[in-house]
N, C-alpha and C positions, 0 to 999 in steps of 0.2 A: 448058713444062718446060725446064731447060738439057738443054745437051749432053752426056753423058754415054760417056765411054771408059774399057771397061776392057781393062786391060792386066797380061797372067800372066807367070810363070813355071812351066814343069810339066818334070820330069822323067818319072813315072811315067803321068801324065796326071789322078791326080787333081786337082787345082788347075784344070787347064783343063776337066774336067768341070764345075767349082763357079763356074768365072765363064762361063761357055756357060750354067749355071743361071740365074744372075744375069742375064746377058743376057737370058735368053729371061721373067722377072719384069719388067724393067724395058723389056722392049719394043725393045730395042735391037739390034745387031748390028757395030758397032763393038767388036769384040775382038781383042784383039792380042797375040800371043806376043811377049813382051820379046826373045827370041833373036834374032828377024828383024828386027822396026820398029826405025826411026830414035827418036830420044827426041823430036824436033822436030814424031811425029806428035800430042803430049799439045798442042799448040798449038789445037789444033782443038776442044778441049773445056774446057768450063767444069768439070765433073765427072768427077774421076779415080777411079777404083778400083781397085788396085794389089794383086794376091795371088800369095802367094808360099807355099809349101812350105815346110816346115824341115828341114834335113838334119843328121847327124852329131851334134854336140853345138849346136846352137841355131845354127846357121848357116842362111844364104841359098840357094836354090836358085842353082843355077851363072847360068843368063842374069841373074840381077839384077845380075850383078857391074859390067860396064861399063855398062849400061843407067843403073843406078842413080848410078853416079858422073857420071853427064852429065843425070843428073834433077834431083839434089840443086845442080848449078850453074845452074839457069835459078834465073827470076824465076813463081816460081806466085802470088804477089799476084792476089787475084781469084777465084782457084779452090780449091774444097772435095775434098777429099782422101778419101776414104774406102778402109780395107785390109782384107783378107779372105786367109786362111792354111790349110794344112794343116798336122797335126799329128800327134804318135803319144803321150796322156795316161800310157800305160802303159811300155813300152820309155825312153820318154824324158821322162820326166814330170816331169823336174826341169830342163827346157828347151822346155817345151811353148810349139809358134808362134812361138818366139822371130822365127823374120823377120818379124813382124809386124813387133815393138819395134825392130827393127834397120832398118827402111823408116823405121815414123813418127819413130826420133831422126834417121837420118840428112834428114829430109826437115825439123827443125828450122831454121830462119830463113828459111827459103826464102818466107816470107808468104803459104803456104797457109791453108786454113781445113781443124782434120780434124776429119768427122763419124762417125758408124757405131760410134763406144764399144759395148761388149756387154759387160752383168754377170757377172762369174764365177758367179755361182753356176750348180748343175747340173751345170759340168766336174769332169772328174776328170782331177787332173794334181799334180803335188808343186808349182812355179814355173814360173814365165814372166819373158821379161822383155819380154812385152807385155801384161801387166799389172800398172796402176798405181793404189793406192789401191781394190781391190776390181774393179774395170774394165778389161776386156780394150780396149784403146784399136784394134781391129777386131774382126771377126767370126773365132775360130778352130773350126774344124771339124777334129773328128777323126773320120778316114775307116776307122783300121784299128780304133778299139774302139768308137764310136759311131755309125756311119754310121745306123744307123734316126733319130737324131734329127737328121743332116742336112739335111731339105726343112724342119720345122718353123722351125730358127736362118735357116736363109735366107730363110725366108717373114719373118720374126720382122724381121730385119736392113734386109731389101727395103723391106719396109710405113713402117719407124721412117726410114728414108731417104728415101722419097717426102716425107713427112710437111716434111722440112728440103729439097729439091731441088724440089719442086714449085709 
C-alpha cells in the first residue's frame, strides 16, 4: 500500500474527529493538524488527504490559510490527492463544503492526481462549489444535520479509496 498522510484543519474539532476516523479505516496514524506541521511534512507521502471545515459563507477553515499557500507552490507530481470536509446542508446550504472546491481548485497544476469524488445524491444542501457535474470532487460530511449517516460515507469513501491506493 502507499503511504498515506492525512492532514486537518479543525476549529471545533469535528474535522479532526473525521480524519482520526479515517485514520483509524485505513490503518494509519500519520495525522496532522495543518496549524502546527510544516507543509514539507506532505513529502513523506505518496497519499494525501486534506479535510477541511467550511466556515462563514463557503470559506476555509482559518489553518489552511498559510498551510495551503505553501501546498499549492510544491511539485505534488506523483501523488494522489484525496479531500474530505465538514459542512452545515441547512444553515448554509447554498455553500455547502465549499473548502472542499477551494483546496481541489487551488491544488490545480500542481500535477497531483485527485481521487475520492462522492456522488451527490442523498445530500441535502441548496450548492457547493465542490461539487462539479453531479460530483462532489471529496467526501462532504455533514456533522450538524446528518451526523447518523457519517460512519456509513466514510466507510463508503474508505473502501472506494483502497480500491485506487492499494
Amino acid at each position: 500500500m502507499k503511504t498515506i498522510g492525512i492532514f486537518y484543519g479543525s476549529t471545533t474539532g469535528a474535522t479532526e474527529g473525521v480524519a482520526k476516523a479515517i485514520a483509524s479505516r485505513l490503518g494509519t496514524t500519520n495525522v496532522f493538524n495543518v496549524g502546527n506541521t510544516k507543509v514539507d511534512e506532505v513529502d513523506k507521502y505518496d497519499v494525501l488527504l486534506l479535510g477541511s471545515s467550511t466556515w462563514g459563507i463557503g470559506e476555509l477553515q482559518d489553518d489552511w490559510g498559510v498551510f495551503l499557500d505553501k501546498l499549492k507552490g510544491k511539485n505534488l507530481s506523483g501523488k494522489m490527492v484525496a479531500i474530505f470536509g465538514c459542512g452545515d446542508g441547512m444553515s448554509f446550504g447554498g455553500s455547502f463544503c465549499d473548502a472542499i472546491g477551494i483546496i481541489y481548485n487551488e491544488l490545480q497544476g500542481t500535477g497531483c492526481e485527485f481521487i475520492g469524488s462522492v456522488d451527490a445524491d442523498g445530500y441535502s444542501y441548496d450548492d457547493s462549489g465542490a461539487c462539479v457535474d453531479g460530483r462532489f470532487v471529496g467526501l462532504p460530511l455533514d456533522e450538524a444535520n446528518e451526523s447518523e449517516l457519517t460512519d456509513k460515507r466514510i466507510d463508503t469513501w474508505v473502501s472506494n479509496l483502497k480500491q485506487v491506493i492499494c
